[in-house]
BADRENFI-707768 format. One record per residue (C-alpha): residue in three letters; x, y, z negated; residue number from 1. Coordinates in steps of 0.001 Angstrom, whole numbers. Layout:
N
@resn ALA&X X&Y Y&Z Z&resi NUM .
...
END
This chain:
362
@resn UNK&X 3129&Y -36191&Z 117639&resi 1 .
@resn UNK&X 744&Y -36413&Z 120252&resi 2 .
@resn UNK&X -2316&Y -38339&Z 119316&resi 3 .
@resn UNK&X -3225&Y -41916&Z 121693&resi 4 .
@resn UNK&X -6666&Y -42617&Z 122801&resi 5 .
@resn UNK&X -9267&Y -44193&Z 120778&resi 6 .
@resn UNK&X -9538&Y -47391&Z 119691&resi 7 .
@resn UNK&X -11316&Y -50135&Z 121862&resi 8 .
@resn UNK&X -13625&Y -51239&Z 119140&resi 9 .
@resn UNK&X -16737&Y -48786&Z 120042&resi 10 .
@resn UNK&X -15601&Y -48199&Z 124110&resi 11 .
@resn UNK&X -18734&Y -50244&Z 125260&resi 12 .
@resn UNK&X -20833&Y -48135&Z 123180&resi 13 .
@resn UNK&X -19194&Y -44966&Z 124771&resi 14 .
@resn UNK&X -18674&Y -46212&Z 128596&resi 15 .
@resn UNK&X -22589&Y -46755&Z 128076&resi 16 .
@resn UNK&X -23524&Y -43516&Z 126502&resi 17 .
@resn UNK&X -21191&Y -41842&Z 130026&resi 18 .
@resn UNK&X -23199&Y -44484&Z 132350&resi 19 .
@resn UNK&X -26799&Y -42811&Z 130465&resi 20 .
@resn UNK&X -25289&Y -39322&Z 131023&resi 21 .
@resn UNK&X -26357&Y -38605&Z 126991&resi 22 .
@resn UNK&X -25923&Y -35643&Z 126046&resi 23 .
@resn UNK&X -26638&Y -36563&Z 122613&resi 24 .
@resn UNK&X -22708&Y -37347&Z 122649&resi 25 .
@resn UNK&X -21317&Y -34646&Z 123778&resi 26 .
@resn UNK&X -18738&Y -33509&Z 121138&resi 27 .
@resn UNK&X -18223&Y -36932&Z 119989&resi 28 .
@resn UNK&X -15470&Y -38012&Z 122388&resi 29 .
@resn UNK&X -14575&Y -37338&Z 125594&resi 30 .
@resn UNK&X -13594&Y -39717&Z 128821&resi 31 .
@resn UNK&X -10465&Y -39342&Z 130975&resi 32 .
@resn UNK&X -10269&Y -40672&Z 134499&resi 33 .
@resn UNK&X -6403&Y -42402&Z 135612&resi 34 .
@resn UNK&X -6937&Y -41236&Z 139310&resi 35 .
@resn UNK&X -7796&Y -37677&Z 139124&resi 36 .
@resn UNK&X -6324&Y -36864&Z 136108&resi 37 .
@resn UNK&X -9389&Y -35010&Z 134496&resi 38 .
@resn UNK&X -11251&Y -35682&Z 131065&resi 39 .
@resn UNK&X -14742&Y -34753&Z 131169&resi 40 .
@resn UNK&X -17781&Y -35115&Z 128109&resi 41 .
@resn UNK&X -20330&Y -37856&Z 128064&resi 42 .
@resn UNK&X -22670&Y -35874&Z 129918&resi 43 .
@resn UNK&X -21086&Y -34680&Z 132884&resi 44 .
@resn UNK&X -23147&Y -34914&Z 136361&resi 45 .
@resn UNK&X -19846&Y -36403&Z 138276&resi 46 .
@resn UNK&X -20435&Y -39440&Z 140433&resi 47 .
@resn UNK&X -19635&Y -42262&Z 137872&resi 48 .
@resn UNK&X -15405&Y -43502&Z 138137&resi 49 .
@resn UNK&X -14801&Y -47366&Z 137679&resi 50 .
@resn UNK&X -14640&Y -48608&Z 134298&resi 51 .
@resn UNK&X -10926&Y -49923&Z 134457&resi 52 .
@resn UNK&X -10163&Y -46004&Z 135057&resi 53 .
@resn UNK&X -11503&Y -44556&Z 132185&resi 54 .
@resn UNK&X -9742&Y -43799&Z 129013&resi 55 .
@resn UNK&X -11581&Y -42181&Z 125823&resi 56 .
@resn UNK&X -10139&Y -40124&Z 123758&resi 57 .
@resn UNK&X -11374&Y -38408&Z 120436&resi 58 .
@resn UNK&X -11475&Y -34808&Z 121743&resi 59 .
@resn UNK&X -10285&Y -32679&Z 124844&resi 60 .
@resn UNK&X -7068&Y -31852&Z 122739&resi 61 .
@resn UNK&X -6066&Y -35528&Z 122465&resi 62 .
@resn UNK&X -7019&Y -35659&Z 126595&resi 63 .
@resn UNK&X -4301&Y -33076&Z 127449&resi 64 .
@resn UNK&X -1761&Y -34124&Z 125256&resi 65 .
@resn UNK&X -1742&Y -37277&Z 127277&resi 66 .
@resn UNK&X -1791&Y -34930&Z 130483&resi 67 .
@resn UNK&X -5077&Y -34882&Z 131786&resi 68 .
@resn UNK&X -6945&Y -31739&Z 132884&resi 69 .
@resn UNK&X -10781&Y -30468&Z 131697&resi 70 .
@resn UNK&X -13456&Y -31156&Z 134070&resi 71 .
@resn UNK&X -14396&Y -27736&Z 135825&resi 72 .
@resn UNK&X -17684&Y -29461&Z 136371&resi 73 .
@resn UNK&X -19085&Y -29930&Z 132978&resi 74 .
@resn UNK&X -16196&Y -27713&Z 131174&resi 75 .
@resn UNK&X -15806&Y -30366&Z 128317&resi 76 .
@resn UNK&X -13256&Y -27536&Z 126556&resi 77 .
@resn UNK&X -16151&Y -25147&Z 126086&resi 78 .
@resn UNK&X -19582&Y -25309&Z 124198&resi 79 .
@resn UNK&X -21528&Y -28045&Z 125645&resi 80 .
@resn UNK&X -24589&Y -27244&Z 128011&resi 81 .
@resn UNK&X -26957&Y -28076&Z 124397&resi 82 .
@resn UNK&X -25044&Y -25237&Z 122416&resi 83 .
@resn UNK&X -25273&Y -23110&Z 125345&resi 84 .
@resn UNK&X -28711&Y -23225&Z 125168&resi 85 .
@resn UNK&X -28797&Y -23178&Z 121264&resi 86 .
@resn UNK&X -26989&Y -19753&Z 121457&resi 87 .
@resn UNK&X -29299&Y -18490&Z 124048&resi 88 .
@resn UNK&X -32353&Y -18838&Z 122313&resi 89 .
@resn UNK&X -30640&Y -17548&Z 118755&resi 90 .
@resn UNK&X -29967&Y -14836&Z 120621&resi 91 .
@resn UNK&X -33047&Y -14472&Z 122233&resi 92 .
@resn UNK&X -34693&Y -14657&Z 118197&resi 93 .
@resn UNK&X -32511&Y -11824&Z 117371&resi 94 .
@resn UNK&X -33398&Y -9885&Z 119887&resi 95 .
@resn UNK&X -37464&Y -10518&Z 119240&resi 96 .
@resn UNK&X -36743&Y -9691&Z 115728&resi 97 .
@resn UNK&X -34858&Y -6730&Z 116129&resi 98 .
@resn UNK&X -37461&Y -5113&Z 119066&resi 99 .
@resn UNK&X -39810&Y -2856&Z 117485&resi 100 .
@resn UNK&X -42109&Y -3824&Z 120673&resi 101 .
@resn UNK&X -43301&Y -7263&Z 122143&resi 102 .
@resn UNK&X -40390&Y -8378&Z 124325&resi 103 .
@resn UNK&X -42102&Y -10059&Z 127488&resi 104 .
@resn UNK&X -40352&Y -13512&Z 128354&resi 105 .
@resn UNK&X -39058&Y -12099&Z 131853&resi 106 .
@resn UNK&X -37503&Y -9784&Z 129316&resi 107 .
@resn UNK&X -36108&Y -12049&Z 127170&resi 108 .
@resn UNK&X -34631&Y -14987&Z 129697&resi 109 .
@resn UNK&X -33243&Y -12298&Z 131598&resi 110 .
@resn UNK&X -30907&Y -10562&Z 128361&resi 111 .
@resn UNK&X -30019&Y -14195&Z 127962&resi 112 .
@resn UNK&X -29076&Y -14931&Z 131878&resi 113 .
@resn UNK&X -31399&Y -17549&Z 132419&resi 114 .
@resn UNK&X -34650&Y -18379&Z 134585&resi 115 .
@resn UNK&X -37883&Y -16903&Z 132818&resi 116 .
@resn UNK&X -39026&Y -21272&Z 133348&resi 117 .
@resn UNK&X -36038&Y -22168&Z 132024&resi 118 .
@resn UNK&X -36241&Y -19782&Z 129384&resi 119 .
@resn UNK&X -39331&Y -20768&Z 128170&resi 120 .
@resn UNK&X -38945&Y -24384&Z 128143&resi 121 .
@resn UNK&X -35523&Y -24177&Z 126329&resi 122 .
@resn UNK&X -37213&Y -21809&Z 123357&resi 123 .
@resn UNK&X -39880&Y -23967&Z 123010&resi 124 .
@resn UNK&X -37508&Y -27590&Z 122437&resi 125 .
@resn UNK&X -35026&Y -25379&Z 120042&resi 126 .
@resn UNK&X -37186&Y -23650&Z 118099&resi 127 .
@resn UNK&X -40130&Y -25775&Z 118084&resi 128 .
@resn UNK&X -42212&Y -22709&Z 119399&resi 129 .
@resn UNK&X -43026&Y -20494&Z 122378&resi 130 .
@resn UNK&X -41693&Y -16907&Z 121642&resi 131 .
@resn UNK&X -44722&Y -15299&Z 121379&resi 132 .
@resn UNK&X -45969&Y -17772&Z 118655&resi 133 .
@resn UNK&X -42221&Y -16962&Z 117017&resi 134 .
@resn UNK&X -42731&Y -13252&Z 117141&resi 135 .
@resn UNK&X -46150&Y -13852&Z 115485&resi 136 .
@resn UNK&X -44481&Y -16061&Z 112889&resi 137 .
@resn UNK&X -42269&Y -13439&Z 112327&resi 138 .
@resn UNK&X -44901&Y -11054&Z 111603&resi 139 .
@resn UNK&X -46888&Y -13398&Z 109351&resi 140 .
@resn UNK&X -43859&Y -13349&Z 107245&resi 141 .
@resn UNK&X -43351&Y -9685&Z 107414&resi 142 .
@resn UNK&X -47059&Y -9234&Z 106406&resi 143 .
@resn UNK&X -46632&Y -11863&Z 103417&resi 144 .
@resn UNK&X -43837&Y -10080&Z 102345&resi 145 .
@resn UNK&X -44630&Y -6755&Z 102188&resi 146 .
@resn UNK&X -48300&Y -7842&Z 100660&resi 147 .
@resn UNK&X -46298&Y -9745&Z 97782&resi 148 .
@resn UNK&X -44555&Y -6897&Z 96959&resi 149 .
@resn UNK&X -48034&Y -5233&Z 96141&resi 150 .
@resn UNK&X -47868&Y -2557&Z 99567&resi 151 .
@resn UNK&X -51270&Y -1684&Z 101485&resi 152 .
@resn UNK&X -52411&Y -3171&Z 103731&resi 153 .
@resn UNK&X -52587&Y -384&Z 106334&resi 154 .
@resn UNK&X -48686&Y 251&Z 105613&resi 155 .
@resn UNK&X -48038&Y -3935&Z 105759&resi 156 .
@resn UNK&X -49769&Y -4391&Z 109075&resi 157 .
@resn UNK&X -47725&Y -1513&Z 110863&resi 158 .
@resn UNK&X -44095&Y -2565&Z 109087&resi 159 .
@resn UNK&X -44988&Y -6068&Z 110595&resi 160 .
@resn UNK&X -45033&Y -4703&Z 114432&resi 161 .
@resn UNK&X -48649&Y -4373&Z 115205&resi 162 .
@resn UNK&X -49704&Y -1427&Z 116994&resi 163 .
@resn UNK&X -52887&Y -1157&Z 115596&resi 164 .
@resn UNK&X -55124&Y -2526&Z 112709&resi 165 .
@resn UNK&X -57593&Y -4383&Z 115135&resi 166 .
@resn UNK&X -54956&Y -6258&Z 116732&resi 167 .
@resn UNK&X -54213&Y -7788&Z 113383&resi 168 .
@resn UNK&X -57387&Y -8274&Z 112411&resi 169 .
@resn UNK&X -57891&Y -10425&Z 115287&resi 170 .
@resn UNK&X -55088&Y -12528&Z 114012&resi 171 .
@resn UNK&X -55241&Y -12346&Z 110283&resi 172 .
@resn UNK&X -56935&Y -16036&Z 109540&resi 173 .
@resn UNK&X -54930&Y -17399&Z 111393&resi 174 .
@resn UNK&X -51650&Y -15804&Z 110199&resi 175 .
@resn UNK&X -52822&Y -15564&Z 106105&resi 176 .
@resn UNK&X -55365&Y -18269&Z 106055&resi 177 .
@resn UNK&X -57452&Y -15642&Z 104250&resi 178 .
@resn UNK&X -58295&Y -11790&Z 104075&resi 179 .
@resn UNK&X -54984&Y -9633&Z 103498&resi 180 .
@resn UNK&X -56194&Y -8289&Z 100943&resi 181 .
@resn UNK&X -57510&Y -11768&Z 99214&resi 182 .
@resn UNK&X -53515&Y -12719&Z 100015&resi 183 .
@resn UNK&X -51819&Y -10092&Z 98141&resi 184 .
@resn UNK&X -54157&Y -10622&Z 95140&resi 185 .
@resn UNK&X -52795&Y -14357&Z 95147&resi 186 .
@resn UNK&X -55637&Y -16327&Z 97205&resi 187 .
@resn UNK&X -58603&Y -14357&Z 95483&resi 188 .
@resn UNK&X -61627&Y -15396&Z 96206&resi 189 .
@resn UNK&X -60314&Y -18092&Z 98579&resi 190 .
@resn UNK&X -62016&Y -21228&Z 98709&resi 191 .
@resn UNK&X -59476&Y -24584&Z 98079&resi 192 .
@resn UNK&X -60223&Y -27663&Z 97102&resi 193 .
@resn UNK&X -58154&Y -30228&Z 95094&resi 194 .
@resn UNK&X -58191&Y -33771&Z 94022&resi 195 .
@resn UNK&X -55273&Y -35940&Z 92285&resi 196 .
@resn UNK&X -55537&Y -39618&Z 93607&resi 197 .
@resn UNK&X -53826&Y -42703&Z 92710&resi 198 .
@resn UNK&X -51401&Y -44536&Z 95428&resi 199 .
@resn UNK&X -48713&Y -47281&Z 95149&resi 200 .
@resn UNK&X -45971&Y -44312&Z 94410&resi 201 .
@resn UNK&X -47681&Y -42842&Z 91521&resi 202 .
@resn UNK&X -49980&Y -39694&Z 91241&resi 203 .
@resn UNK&X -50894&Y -37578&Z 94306&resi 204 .
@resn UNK&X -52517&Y -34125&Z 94398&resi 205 .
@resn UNK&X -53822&Y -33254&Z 97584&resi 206 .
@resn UNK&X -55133&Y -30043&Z 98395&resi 207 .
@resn UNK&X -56876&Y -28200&Z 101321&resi 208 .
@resn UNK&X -58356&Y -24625&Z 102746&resi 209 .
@resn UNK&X -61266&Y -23843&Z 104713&resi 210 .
@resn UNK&X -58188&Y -24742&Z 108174&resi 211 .
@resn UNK&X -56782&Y -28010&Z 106565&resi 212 .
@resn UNK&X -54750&Y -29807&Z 104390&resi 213 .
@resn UNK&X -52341&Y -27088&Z 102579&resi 214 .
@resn UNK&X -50549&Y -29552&Z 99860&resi 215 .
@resn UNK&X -49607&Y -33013&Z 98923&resi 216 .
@resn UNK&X -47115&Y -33741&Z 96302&resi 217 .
@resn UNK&X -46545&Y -37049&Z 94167&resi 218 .
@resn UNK&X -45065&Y -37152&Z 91056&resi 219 .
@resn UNK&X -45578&Y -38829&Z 87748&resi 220 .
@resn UNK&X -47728&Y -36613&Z 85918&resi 221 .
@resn UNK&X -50810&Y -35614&Z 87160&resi 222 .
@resn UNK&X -50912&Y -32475&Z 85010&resi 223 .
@resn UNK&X -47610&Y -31278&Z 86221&resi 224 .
@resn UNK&X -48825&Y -31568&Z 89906&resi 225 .
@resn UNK&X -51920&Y -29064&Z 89353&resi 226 .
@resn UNK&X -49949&Y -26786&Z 87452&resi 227 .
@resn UNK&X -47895&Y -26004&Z 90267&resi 228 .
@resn UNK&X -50692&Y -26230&Z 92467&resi 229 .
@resn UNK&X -52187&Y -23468&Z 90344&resi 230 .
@resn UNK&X -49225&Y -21540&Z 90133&resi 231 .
@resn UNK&X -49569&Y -21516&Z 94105&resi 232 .
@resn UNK&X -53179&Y -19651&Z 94363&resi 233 .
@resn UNK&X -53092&Y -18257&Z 90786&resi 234 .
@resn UNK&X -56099&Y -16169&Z 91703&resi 235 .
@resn UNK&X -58217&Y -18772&Z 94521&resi 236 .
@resn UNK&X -61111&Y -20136&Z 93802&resi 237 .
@resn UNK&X -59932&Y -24176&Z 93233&resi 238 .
@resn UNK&X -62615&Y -26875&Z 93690&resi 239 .
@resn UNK&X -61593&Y -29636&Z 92065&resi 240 .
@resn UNK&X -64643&Y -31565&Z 92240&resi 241 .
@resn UNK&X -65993&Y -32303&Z 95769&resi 242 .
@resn UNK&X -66988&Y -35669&Z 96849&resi 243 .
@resn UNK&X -67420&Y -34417&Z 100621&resi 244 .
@resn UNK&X -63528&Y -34072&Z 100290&resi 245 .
@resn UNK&X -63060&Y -38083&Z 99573&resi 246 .
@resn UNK&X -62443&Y -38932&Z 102982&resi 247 .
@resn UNK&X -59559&Y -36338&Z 103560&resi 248 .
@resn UNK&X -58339&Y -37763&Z 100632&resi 249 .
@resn UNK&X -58315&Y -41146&Z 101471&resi 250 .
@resn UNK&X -57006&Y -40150&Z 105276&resi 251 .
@resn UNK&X -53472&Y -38886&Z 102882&resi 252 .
@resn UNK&X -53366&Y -42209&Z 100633&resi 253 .
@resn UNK&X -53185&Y -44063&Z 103811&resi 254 .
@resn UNK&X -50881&Y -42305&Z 105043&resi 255 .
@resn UNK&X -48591&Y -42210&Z 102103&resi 256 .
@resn UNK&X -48849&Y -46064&Z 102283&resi 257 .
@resn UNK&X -48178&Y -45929&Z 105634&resi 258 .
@resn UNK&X -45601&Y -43291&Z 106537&resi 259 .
@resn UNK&X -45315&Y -44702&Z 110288&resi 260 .
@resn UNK&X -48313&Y -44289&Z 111206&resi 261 .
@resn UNK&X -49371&Y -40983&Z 113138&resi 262 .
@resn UNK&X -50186&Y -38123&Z 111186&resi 263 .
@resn UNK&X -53928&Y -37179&Z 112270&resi 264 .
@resn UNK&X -54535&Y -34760&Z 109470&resi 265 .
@resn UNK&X -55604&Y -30236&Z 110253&resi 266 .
@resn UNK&X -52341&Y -28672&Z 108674&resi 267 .
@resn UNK&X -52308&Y -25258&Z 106379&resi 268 .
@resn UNK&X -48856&Y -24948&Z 106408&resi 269 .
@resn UNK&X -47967&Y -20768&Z 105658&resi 270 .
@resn UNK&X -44475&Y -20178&Z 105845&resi 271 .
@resn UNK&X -41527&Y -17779&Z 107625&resi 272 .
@resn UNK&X -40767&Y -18006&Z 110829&resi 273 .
@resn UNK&X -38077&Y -19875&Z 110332&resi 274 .
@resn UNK&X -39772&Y -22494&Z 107754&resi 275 .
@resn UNK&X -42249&Y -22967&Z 110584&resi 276 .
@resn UNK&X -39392&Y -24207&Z 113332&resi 277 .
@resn UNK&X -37648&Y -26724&Z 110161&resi 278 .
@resn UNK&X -41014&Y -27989&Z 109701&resi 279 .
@resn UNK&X -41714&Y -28721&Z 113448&resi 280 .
@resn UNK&X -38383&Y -30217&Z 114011&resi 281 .
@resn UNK&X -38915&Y -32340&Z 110907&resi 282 .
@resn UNK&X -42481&Y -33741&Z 112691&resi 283 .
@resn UNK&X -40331&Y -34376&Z 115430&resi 284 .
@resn UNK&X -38361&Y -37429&Z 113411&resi 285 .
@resn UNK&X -39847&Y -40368&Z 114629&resi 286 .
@resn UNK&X -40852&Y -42767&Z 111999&resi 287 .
@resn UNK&X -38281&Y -45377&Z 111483&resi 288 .
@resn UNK&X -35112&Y -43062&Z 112108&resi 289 .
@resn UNK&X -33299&Y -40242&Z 110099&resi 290 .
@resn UNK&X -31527&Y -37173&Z 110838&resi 291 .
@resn UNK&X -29282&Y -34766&Z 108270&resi 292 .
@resn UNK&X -29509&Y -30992&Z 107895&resi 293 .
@resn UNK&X -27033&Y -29891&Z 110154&resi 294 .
@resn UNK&X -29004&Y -32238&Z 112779&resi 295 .
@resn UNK&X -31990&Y -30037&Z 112088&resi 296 .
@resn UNK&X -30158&Y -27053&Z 112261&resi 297 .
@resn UNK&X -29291&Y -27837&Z 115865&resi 298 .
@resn UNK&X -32092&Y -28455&Z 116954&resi 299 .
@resn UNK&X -33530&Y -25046&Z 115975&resi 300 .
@resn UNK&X -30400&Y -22906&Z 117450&resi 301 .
@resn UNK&X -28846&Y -22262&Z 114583&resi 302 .
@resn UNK&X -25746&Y -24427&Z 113571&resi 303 .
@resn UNK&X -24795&Y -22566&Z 111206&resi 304 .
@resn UNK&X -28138&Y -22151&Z 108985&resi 305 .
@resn UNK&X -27472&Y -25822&Z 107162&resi 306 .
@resn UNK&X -27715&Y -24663&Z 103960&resi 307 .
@resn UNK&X -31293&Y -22426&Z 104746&resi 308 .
@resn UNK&X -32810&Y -25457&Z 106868&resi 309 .
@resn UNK&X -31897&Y -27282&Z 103214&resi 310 .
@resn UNK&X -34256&Y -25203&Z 101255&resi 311 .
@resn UNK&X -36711&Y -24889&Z 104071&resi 312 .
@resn UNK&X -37187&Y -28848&Z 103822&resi 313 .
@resn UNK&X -37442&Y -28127&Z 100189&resi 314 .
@resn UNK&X -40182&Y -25837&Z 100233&resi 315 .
@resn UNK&X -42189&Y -28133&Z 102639&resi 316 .
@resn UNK&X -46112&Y -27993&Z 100671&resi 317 .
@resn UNK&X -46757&Y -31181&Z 102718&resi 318 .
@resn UNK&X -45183&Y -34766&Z 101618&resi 319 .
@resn UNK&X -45566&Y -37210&Z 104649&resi 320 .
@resn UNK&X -47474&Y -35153&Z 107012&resi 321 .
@resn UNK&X -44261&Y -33564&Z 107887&resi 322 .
@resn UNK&X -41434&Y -35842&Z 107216&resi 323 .
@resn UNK&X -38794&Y -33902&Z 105118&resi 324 .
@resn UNK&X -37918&Y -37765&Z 103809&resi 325 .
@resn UNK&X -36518&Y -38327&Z 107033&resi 326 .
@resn UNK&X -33464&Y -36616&Z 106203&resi 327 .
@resn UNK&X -30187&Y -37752&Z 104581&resi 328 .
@resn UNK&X -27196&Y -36885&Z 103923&resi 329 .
@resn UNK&X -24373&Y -36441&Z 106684&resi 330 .
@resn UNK&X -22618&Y -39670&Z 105072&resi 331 .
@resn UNK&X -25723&Y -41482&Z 105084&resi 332 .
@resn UNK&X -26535&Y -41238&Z 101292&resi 333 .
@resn UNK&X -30713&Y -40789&Z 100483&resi 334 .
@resn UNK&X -30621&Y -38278&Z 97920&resi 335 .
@resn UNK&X -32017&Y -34801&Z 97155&resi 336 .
@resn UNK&X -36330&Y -34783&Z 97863&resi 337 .
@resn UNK&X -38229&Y -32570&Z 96006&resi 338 .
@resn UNK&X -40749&Y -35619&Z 95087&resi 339 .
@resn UNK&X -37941&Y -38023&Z 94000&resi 340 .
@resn UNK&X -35508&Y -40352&Z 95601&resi 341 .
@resn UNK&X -36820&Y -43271&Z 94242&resi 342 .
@resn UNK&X -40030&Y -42386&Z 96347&resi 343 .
@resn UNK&X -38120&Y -41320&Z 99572&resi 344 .
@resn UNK&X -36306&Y -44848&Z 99293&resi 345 .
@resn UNK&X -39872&Y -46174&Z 99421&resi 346 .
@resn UNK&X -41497&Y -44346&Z 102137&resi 347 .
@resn UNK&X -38273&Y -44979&Z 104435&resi 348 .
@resn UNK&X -38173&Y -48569&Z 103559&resi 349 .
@resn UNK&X -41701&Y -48576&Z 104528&resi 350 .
@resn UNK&X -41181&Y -47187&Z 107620&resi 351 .
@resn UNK&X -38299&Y -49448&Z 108892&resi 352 .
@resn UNK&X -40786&Y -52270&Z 108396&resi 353 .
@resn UNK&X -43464&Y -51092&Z 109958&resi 354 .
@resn UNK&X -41188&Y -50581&Z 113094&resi 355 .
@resn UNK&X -39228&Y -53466&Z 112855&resi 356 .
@resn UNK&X -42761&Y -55316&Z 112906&resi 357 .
@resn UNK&X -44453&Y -53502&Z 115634&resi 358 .
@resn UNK&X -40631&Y -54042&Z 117469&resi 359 .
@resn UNK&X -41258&Y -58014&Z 116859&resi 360 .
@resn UNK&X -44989&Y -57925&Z 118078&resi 361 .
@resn UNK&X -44509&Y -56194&Z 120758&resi 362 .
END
C-alpha cells in the first residue's frame, strides 16, 4: 500500500525550512510540486512554487508512489550535496593517509573532482582542519604510536612520513609537546603543573604544560583525580605546588561555573588525527544547544564512525573547554560522560540559562 503524504501538523515548519533553502533538512522529508509533477529536497536552488502547490512527503519513495518525478536539479534520490562533500573529503583522508609522500591540495581536490578553493574550504568545515594540519596529525599519531611501543626514534620519525630527521625536529613541540625521546619514556623530565580546586560540582584537577592547559576532570574524590593524572605522565616532572598557576586555575573554575561563556584558555590537547577533528567539531557546539554522535560523525565525513567519535568524546582530557557534554543521545536522553551525568545535567542546565537570559536582555 502506497504510503500518503505527511501529516499537516509540522508543514509550516517544513514549507519554512524549503523557503530558507536549509540544507540542514535534507534527508528529513522531501517537497512535491502539483504542477510539474517533481519532488525535490529542502535545499534545492529552484525558483520557490506557491505554497498551495506543495505537498511533503516523508521520503522520495513516498513522492513517486504518489507519481511525482525527482528533481534533476538537486537529485533529491541521491546523496545530498552535504554527503557529497562528506565522501569527498573521507576520501580525500584516505588518500593522505595512504600516500607515502605529501599530497599537494591541487592533488588532492583534483582525485576528488572538485576546485582546489572548493577543496580546501570543504576539508577544512568537515574535518575541522586544513589537510596539511591533518596529514601532520596523522603523523603525530604515527610518531606516538610507534614511540609507545618502545621503537627509536630515528626508525619512528621515518615510519611517520618525514623525509628527514630535521624536518621533524622542526615540528616535534608542537606535535609531542615535549622531546621524543622525553615522550616515549612517559613525559620524562617534562615540566606539568597541577592543582585540585574546589567548584560548585565537586573536586576539579586541572593541569597544564609549558603550551597550555592539558587536563581538567571533576569528580568526587580528589585522590582519584591525581591518580589518573599520574597515570597520564607516569614519568613527568608534576608541580603540584605553584601559586603563579592560581590564575589559570581560577580562569577553569569560572568556566566550569559558567559553561556559556567563551572558552579563552591555551589548549594541550595530544591526540590522533581523528580525536583532533571530534574535538574541534565538539568546540563547534554552541553553548545552549546539543548534538548526538552520529551528528558529530557527519560533520567530520565519516557517517559511519559513530561508535569511534563515541570513544573519541570519551577520551577528551579537557571537561568544558571542549564541550563533549554537549552531546546526547539520538532520542534525546543525557547519559554516558566520563565525569558523571549528574554533572553534565548541571553544566547543560547552566547553559540554557545563561542563553535564555542573554536571549531576554538582549
Amino acid at each position: 500500500m502506497a504510503r500518503k503524504d505527511m501529516a499537516p501538523a509540522n508543514d509550516d515548519a517544513r514549507w519554512r525550512a524549503v523557503l530558507a533553502r536549509d540544507a540542514a533538512r535534507d534527508g528529513a522529508f522531501v517537497y512535491a510540486v502539483r504542477t510539474t509533477g517533481i519532488y525535490c529536497r529542502p535545499s534545492c536552488p529552484a525558483r520557490h512554487a506557491r505554497r498551495e502547490n506543495v505537498r511533503f512527503f516523508a521520503d522520495g519513495p513516498a513522492a513517486e508512489a504518489a507519481g511525482f518525478r525527482a528533481c534533476r536539479r538537486c537529485r533529491p534520490d541521491g546523496p545530498s550535496l552535504a554527503e557529497r562533500h562528506a565522501a569527498a573529503v573521507a576520501h580525500a583522508c584516505r588518500l593522505i593517509a595512504g600516500s607515502e609522500t605529501p599530497l599537494t591540495v591541487a592533488q588532492l581536490a583534483a582525485a576528488v573532482g572538485m576546485s582546489p578553493f572548493a577543496f580546501h574550504r570543504h576539508f577544512k568545515t568537515i574535518a575541522g582542519l586544513t589537510p596539511v594540519a591533518w596529514r601532520a596529525g596523522l603523523q603525530a599519531r604515527k610518531m606516538r604510536e610507534s614511540l609507545s611501543a618502545g621503537g627509536g626514534v630515528t626508525a619512528a620519525i621515518y615510519d611517520a612520513g618525514f623525509g628527514s630527521s630535521s624536518r621533524f625536529y622542526e615540528k616535534s613541540d608542537a606535535m609531542l609537546g615535549m622531546t621524543p625521546t622525553a615522550f616515549r619514556e612517559g613525559g620524562k623530565d617534562a615540566r606539568i603543573r597541577f592543582c585540585i580546586a574546589r567548584c560548585t560540582l565537586g573536586a576539579l584537577l586541572v593541569g597544564a604544560s609549558d603550551r597550555g592547559v592539558c587536563a581538567i576532570s571533576m569528580g568526587d574524590d580528589p585522590e582519584a583525580l591525581i591518580r589518573v593524572f599520574q597515570d597520564r605522565f607516569p614519568n613527568a616532572r608534576l608541580v603540584g605546588d605553584d601559586p603563579d598557576f592560581d590564575a589559570l586555575v581560577a580562569r577553569v573554575v569560572a568556566l566550569v561555573e559558567n559553561p556559556a561563556a567563551p572558552v579563552d584558555l591555551p589548549l594541550d590537547m595530544r591526540g590522533t588525527a581523528f580525536q583532533q577533528r571530534v574535538w574541534q567539531a565538539l568546540r563547534t557546539i554552541p553553548a545552549g544547544e546539543t548534538a548526538t554522535y552520529a551528528d558529530i560523525a557527519r560533520r567530520i565525513g565519516q557517517p559511519k564512525a559513530v561508535r569511534a567519535v563515541a570513544q573519541a568524546c570519551g577520551a577528551n582530557p579537557v571537561a568544558v573547554a571542549t564541550p563533549c557534554h554537549r552531546i546526547i543521545r539520538t532520542d534525546g536522553d543525557v547519559s554516558g560522560y566520563r565525569w558523571g551525568v549528574a554533572r553534565k545535567q548541571a553544566l547543560l542546565a547552566r547553559e540554557r540559562a545563561a542563553t535564555a537570559a542573554e536571549t531576554s536582555a538582549g
